[in-house]
PyMOL Python script that loads the backbone (N, CA, C, O; Angstrom):
from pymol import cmd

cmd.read_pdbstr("""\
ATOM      1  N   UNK A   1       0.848  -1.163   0.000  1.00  0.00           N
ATOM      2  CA  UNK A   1       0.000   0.000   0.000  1.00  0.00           C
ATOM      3  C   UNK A   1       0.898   1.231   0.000  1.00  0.00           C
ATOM      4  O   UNK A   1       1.306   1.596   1.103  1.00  0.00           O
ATOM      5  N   UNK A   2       1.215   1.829  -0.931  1.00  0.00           N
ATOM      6  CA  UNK A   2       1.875   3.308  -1.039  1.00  0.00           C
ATOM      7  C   UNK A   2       1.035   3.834  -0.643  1.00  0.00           C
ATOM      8  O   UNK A   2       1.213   3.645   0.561  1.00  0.00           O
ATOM      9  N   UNK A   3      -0.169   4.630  -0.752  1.00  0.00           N
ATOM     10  CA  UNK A   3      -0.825   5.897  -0.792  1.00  0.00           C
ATOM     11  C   UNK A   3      -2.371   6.193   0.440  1.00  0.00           C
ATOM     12  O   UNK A   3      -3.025   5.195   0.742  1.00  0.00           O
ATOM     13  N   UNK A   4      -2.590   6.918   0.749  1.00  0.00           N
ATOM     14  CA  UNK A   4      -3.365   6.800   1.636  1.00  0.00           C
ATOM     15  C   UNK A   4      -4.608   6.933   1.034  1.00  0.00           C
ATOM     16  O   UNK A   4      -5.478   7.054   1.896  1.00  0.00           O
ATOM     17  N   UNK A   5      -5.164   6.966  -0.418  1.00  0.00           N
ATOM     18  CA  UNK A   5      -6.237   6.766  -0.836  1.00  0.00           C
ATOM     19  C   UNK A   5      -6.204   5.194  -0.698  1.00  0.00           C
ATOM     20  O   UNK A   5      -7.020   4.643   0.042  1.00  0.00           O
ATOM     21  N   UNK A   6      -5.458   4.615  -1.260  1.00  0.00           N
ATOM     22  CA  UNK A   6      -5.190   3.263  -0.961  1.00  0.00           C
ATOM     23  C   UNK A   6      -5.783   2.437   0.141  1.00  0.00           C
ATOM     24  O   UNK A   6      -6.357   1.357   0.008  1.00  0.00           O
ATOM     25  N   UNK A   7      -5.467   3.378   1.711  1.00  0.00           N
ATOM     26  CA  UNK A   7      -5.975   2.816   2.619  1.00  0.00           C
ATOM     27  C   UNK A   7      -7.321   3.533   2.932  1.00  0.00           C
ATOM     28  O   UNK A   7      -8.241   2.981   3.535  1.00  0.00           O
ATOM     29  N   UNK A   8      -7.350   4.632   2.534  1.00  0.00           N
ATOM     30  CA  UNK A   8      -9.178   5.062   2.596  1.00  0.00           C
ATOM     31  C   UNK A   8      -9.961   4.089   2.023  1.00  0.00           C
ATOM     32  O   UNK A   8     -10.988   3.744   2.607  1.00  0.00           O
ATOM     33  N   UNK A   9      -9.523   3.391   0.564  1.00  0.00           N
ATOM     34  CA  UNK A   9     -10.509   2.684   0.030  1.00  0.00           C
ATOM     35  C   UNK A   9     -10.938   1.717   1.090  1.00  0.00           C
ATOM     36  O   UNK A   9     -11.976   1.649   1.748  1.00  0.00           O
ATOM     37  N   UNK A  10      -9.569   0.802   1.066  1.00  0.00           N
ATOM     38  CA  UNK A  10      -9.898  -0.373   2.027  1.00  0.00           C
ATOM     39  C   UNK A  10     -10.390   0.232   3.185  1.00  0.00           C
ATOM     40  O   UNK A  10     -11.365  -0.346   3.665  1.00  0.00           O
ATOM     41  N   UNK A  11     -10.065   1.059   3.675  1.00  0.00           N
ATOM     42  CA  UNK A  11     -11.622   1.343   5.092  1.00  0.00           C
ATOM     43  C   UNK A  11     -12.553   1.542   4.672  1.00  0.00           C
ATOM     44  O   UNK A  11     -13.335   1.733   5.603  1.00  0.00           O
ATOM     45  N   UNK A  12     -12.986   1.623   3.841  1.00  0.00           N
ATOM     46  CA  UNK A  12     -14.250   2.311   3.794  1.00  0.00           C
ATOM     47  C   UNK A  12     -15.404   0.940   2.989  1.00  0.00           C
ATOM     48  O   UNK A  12     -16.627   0.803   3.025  1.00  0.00           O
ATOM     49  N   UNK A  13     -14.194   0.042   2.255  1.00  0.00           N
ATOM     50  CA  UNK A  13     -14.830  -0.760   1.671  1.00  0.00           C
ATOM     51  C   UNK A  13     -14.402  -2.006   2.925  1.00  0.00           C
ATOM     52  O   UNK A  13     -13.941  -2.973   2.318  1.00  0.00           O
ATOM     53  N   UNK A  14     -14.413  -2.210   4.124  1.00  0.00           N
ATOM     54  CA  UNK A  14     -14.230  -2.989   4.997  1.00  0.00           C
ATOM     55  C   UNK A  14     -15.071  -3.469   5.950  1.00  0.00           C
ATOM     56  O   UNK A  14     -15.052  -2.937   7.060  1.00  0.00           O
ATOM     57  N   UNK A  15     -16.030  -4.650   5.658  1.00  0.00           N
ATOM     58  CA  UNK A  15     -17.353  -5.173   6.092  1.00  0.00           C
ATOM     59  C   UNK A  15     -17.306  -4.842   7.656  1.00  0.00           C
ATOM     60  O   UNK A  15     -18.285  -4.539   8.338  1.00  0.00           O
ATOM     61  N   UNK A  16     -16.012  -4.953   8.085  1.00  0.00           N
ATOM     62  CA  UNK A  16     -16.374  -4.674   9.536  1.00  0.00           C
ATOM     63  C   UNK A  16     -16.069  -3.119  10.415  1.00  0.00           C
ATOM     64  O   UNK A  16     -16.235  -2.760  11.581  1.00  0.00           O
ATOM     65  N   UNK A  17     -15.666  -2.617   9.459  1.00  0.00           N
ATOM     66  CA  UNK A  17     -15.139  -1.051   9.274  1.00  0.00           C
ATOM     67  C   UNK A  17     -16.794  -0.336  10.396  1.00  0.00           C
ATOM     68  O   UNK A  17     -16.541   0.605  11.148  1.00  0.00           O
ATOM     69  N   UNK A  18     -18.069  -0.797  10.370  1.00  0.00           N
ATOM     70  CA  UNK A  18     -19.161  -0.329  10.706  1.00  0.00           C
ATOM     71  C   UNK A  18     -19.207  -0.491  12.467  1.00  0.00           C
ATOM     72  O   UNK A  18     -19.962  -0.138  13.374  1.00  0.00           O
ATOM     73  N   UNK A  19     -18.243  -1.056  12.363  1.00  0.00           N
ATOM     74  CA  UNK A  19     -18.035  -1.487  14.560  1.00  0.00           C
ATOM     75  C   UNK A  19     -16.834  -0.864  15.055  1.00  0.00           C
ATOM     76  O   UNK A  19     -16.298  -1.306  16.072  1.00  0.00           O
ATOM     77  N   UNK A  20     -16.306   0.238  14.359  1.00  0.00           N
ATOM     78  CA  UNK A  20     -15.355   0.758  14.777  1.00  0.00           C
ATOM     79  C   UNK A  20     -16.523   1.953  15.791  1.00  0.00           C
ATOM     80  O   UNK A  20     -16.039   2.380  16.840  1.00  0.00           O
ATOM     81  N   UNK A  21     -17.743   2.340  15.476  1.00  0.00           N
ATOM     82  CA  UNK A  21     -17.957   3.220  16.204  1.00  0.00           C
ATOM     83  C   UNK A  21     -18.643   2.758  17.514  1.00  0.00           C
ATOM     84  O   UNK A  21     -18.899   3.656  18.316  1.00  0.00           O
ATOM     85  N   UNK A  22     -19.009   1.370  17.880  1.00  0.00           N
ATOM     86  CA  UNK A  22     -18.953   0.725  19.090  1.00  0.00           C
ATOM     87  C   UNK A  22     -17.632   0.937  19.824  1.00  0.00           C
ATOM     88  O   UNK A  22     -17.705   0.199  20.807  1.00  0.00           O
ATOM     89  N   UNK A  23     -16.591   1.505  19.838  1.00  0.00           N
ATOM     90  CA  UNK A  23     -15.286   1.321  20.520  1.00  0.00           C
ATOM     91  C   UNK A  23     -14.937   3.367  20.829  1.00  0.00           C
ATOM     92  O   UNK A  23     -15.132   4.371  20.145  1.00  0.00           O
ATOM     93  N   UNK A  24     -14.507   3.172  21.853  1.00  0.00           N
ATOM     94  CA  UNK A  24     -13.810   4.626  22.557  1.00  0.00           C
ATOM     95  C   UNK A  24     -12.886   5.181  21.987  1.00  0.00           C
ATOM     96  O   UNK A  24     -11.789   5.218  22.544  1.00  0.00           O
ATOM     97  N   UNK A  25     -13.029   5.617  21.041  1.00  0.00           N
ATOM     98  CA  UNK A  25     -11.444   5.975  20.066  1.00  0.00           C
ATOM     99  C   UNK A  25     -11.317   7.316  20.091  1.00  0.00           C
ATOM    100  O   UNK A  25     -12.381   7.925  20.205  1.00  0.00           O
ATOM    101  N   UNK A  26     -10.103   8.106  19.999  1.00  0.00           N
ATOM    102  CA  UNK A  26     -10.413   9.290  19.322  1.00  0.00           C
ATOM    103  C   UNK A  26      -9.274   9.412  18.072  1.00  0.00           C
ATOM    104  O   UNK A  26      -8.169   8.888  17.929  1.00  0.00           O
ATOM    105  N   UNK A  27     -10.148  10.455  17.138  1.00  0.00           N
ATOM    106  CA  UNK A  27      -9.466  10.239  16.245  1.00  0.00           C
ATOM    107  C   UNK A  27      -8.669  10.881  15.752  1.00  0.00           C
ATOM    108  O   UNK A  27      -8.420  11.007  14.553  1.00  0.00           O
ATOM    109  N   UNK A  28      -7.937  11.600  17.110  1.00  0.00           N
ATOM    110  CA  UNK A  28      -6.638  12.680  17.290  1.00  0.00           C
ATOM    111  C   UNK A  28      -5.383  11.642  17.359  1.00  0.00           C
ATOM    112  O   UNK A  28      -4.196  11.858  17.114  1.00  0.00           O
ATOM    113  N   UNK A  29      -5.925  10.648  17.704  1.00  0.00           N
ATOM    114  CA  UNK A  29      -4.696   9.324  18.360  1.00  0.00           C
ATOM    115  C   UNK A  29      -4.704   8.171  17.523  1.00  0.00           C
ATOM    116  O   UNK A  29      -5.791   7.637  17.301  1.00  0.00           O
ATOM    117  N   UNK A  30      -3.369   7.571  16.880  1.00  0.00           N
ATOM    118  CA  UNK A  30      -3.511   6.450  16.364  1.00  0.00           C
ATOM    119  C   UNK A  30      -3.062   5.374  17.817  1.00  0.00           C
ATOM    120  O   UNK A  30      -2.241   5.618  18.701  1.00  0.00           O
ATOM    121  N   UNK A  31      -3.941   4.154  17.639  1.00  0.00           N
ATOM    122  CA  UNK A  31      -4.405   3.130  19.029  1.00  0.00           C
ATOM    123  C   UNK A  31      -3.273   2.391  17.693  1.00  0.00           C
ATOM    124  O   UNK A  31      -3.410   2.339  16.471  1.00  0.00           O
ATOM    125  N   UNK A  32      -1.801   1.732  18.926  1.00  0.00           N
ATOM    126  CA  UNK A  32      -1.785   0.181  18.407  1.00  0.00           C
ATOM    127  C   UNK A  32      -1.745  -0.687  19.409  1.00  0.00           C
ATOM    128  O   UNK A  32      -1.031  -0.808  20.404  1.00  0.00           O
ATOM    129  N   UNK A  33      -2.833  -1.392  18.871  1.00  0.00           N
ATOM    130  CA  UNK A  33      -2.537  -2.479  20.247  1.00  0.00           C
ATOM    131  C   UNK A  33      -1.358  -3.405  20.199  1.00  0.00           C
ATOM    132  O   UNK A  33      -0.644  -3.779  19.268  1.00  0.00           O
ATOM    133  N   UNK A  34      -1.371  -3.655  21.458  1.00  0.00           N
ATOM    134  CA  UNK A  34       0.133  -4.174  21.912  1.00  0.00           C
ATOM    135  C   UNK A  34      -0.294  -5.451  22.664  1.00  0.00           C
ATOM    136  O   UNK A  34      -0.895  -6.379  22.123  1.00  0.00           O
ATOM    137  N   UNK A  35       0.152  -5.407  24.254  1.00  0.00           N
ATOM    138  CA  UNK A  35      -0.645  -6.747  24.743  1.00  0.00           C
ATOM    139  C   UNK A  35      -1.301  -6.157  25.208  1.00  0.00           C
ATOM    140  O   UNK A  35      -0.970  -5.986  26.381  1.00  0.00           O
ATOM    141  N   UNK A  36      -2.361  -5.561  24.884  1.00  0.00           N
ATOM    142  CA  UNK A  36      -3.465  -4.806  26.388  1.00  0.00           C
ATOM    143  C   UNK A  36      -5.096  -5.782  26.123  1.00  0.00           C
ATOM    144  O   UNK A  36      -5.032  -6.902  25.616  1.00  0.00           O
ATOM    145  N   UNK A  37      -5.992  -5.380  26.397  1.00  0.00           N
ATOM    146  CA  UNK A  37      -7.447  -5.859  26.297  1.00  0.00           C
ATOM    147  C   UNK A  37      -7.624  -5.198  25.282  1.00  0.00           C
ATOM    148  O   UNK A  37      -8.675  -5.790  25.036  1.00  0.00           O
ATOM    149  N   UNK A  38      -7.531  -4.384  24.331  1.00  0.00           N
ATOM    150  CA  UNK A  38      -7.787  -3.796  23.244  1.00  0.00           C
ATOM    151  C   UNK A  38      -8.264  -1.907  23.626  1.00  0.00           C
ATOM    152  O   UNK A  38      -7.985  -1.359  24.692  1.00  0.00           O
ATOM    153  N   UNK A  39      -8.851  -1.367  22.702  1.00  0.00           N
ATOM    154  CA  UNK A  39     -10.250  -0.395  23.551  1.00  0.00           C
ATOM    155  C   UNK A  39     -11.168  -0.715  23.563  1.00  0.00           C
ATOM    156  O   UNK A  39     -11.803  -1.356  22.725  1.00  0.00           O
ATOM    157  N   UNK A  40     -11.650  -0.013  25.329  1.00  0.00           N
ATOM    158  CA  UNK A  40     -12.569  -0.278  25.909  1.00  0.00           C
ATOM    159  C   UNK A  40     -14.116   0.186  24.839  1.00  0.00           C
ATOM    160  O   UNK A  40     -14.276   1.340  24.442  1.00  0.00           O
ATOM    161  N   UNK A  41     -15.149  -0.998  24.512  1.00  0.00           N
ATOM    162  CA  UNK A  41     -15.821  -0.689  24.159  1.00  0.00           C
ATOM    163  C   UNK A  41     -16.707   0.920  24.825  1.00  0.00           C
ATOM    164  O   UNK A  41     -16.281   1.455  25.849  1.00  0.00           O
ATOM    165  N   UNK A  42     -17.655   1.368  24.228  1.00  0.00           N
ATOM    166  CA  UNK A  42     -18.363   2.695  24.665  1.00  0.00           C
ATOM    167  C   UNK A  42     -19.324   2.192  25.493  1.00  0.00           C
ATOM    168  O   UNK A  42     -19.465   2.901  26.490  1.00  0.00           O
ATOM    169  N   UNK A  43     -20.046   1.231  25.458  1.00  0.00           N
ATOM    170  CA  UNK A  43     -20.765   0.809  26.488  1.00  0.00           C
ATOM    171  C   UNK A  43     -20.373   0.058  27.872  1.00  0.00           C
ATOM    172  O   UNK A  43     -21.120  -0.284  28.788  1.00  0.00           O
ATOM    173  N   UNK A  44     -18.897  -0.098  27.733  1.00  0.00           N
ATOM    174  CA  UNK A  44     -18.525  -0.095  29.299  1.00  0.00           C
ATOM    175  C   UNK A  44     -18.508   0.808  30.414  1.00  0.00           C
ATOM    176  O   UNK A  44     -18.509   0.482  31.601  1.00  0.00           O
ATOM    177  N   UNK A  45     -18.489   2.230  29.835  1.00  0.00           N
ATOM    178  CA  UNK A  45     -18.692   3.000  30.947  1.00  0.00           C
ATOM    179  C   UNK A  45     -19.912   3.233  31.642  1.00  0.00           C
ATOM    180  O   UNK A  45     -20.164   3.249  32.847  1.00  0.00           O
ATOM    181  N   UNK A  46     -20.780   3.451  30.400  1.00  0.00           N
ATOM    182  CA  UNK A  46     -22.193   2.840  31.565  1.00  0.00           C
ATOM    183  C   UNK A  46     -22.848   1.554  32.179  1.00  0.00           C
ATOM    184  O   UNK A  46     -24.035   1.460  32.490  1.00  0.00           O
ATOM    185  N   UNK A  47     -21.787   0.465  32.319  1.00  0.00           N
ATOM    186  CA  UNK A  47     -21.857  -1.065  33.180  1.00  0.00           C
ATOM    187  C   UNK A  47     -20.494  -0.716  34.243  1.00  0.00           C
ATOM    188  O   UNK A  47     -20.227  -1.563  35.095  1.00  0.00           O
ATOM    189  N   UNK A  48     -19.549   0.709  34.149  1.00  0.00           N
ATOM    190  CA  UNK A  48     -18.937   0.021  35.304  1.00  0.00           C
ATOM    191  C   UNK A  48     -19.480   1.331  36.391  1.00  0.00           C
ATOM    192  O   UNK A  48     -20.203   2.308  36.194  1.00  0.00           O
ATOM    193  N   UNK A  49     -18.672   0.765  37.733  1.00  0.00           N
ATOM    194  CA  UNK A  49     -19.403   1.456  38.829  1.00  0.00           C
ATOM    195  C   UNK A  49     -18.502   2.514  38.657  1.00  0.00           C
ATOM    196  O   UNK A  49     -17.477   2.645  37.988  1.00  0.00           O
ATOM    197  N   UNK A  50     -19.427   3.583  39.784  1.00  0.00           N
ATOM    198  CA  UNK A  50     -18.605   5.329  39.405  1.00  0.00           C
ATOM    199  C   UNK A  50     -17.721   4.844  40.261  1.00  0.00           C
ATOM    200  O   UNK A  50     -17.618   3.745  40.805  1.00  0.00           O
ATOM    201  N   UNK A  51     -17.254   5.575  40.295  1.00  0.00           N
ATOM    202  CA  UNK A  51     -15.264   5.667  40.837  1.00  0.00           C
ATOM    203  C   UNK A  51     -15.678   6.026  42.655  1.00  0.00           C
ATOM    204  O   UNK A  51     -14.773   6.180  43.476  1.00  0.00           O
TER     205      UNK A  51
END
""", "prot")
cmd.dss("prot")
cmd.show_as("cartoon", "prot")
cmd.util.cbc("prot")
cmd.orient("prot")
């Protein structure tokens, strides 16, 4: 992949590309996961207890 239209296509044409907005991301930050649990889905904060 040279070009970043390149990788726009493939996101955009990527069946599962539609569950990225189930997940806490922002999109100031590139996320790589490493060994962690991944990101925290968006509906975990309203299942965990307040602090």
């Amino acid at each position: 992949m040279k070009f970043r239209d390149d990788a726009v296509s493939l996101d955009r044409d990527d069946p599962l590309g539609a569950l990225r907005a189930q997940f806490a991301l922002d999109d100031r930050l590139i996320y790589l996961d490493d060994n962690s649990l991944g990101v925290p889905p968006e509906s975990a904060a309203a299942r965990a207890p307040p602090p």
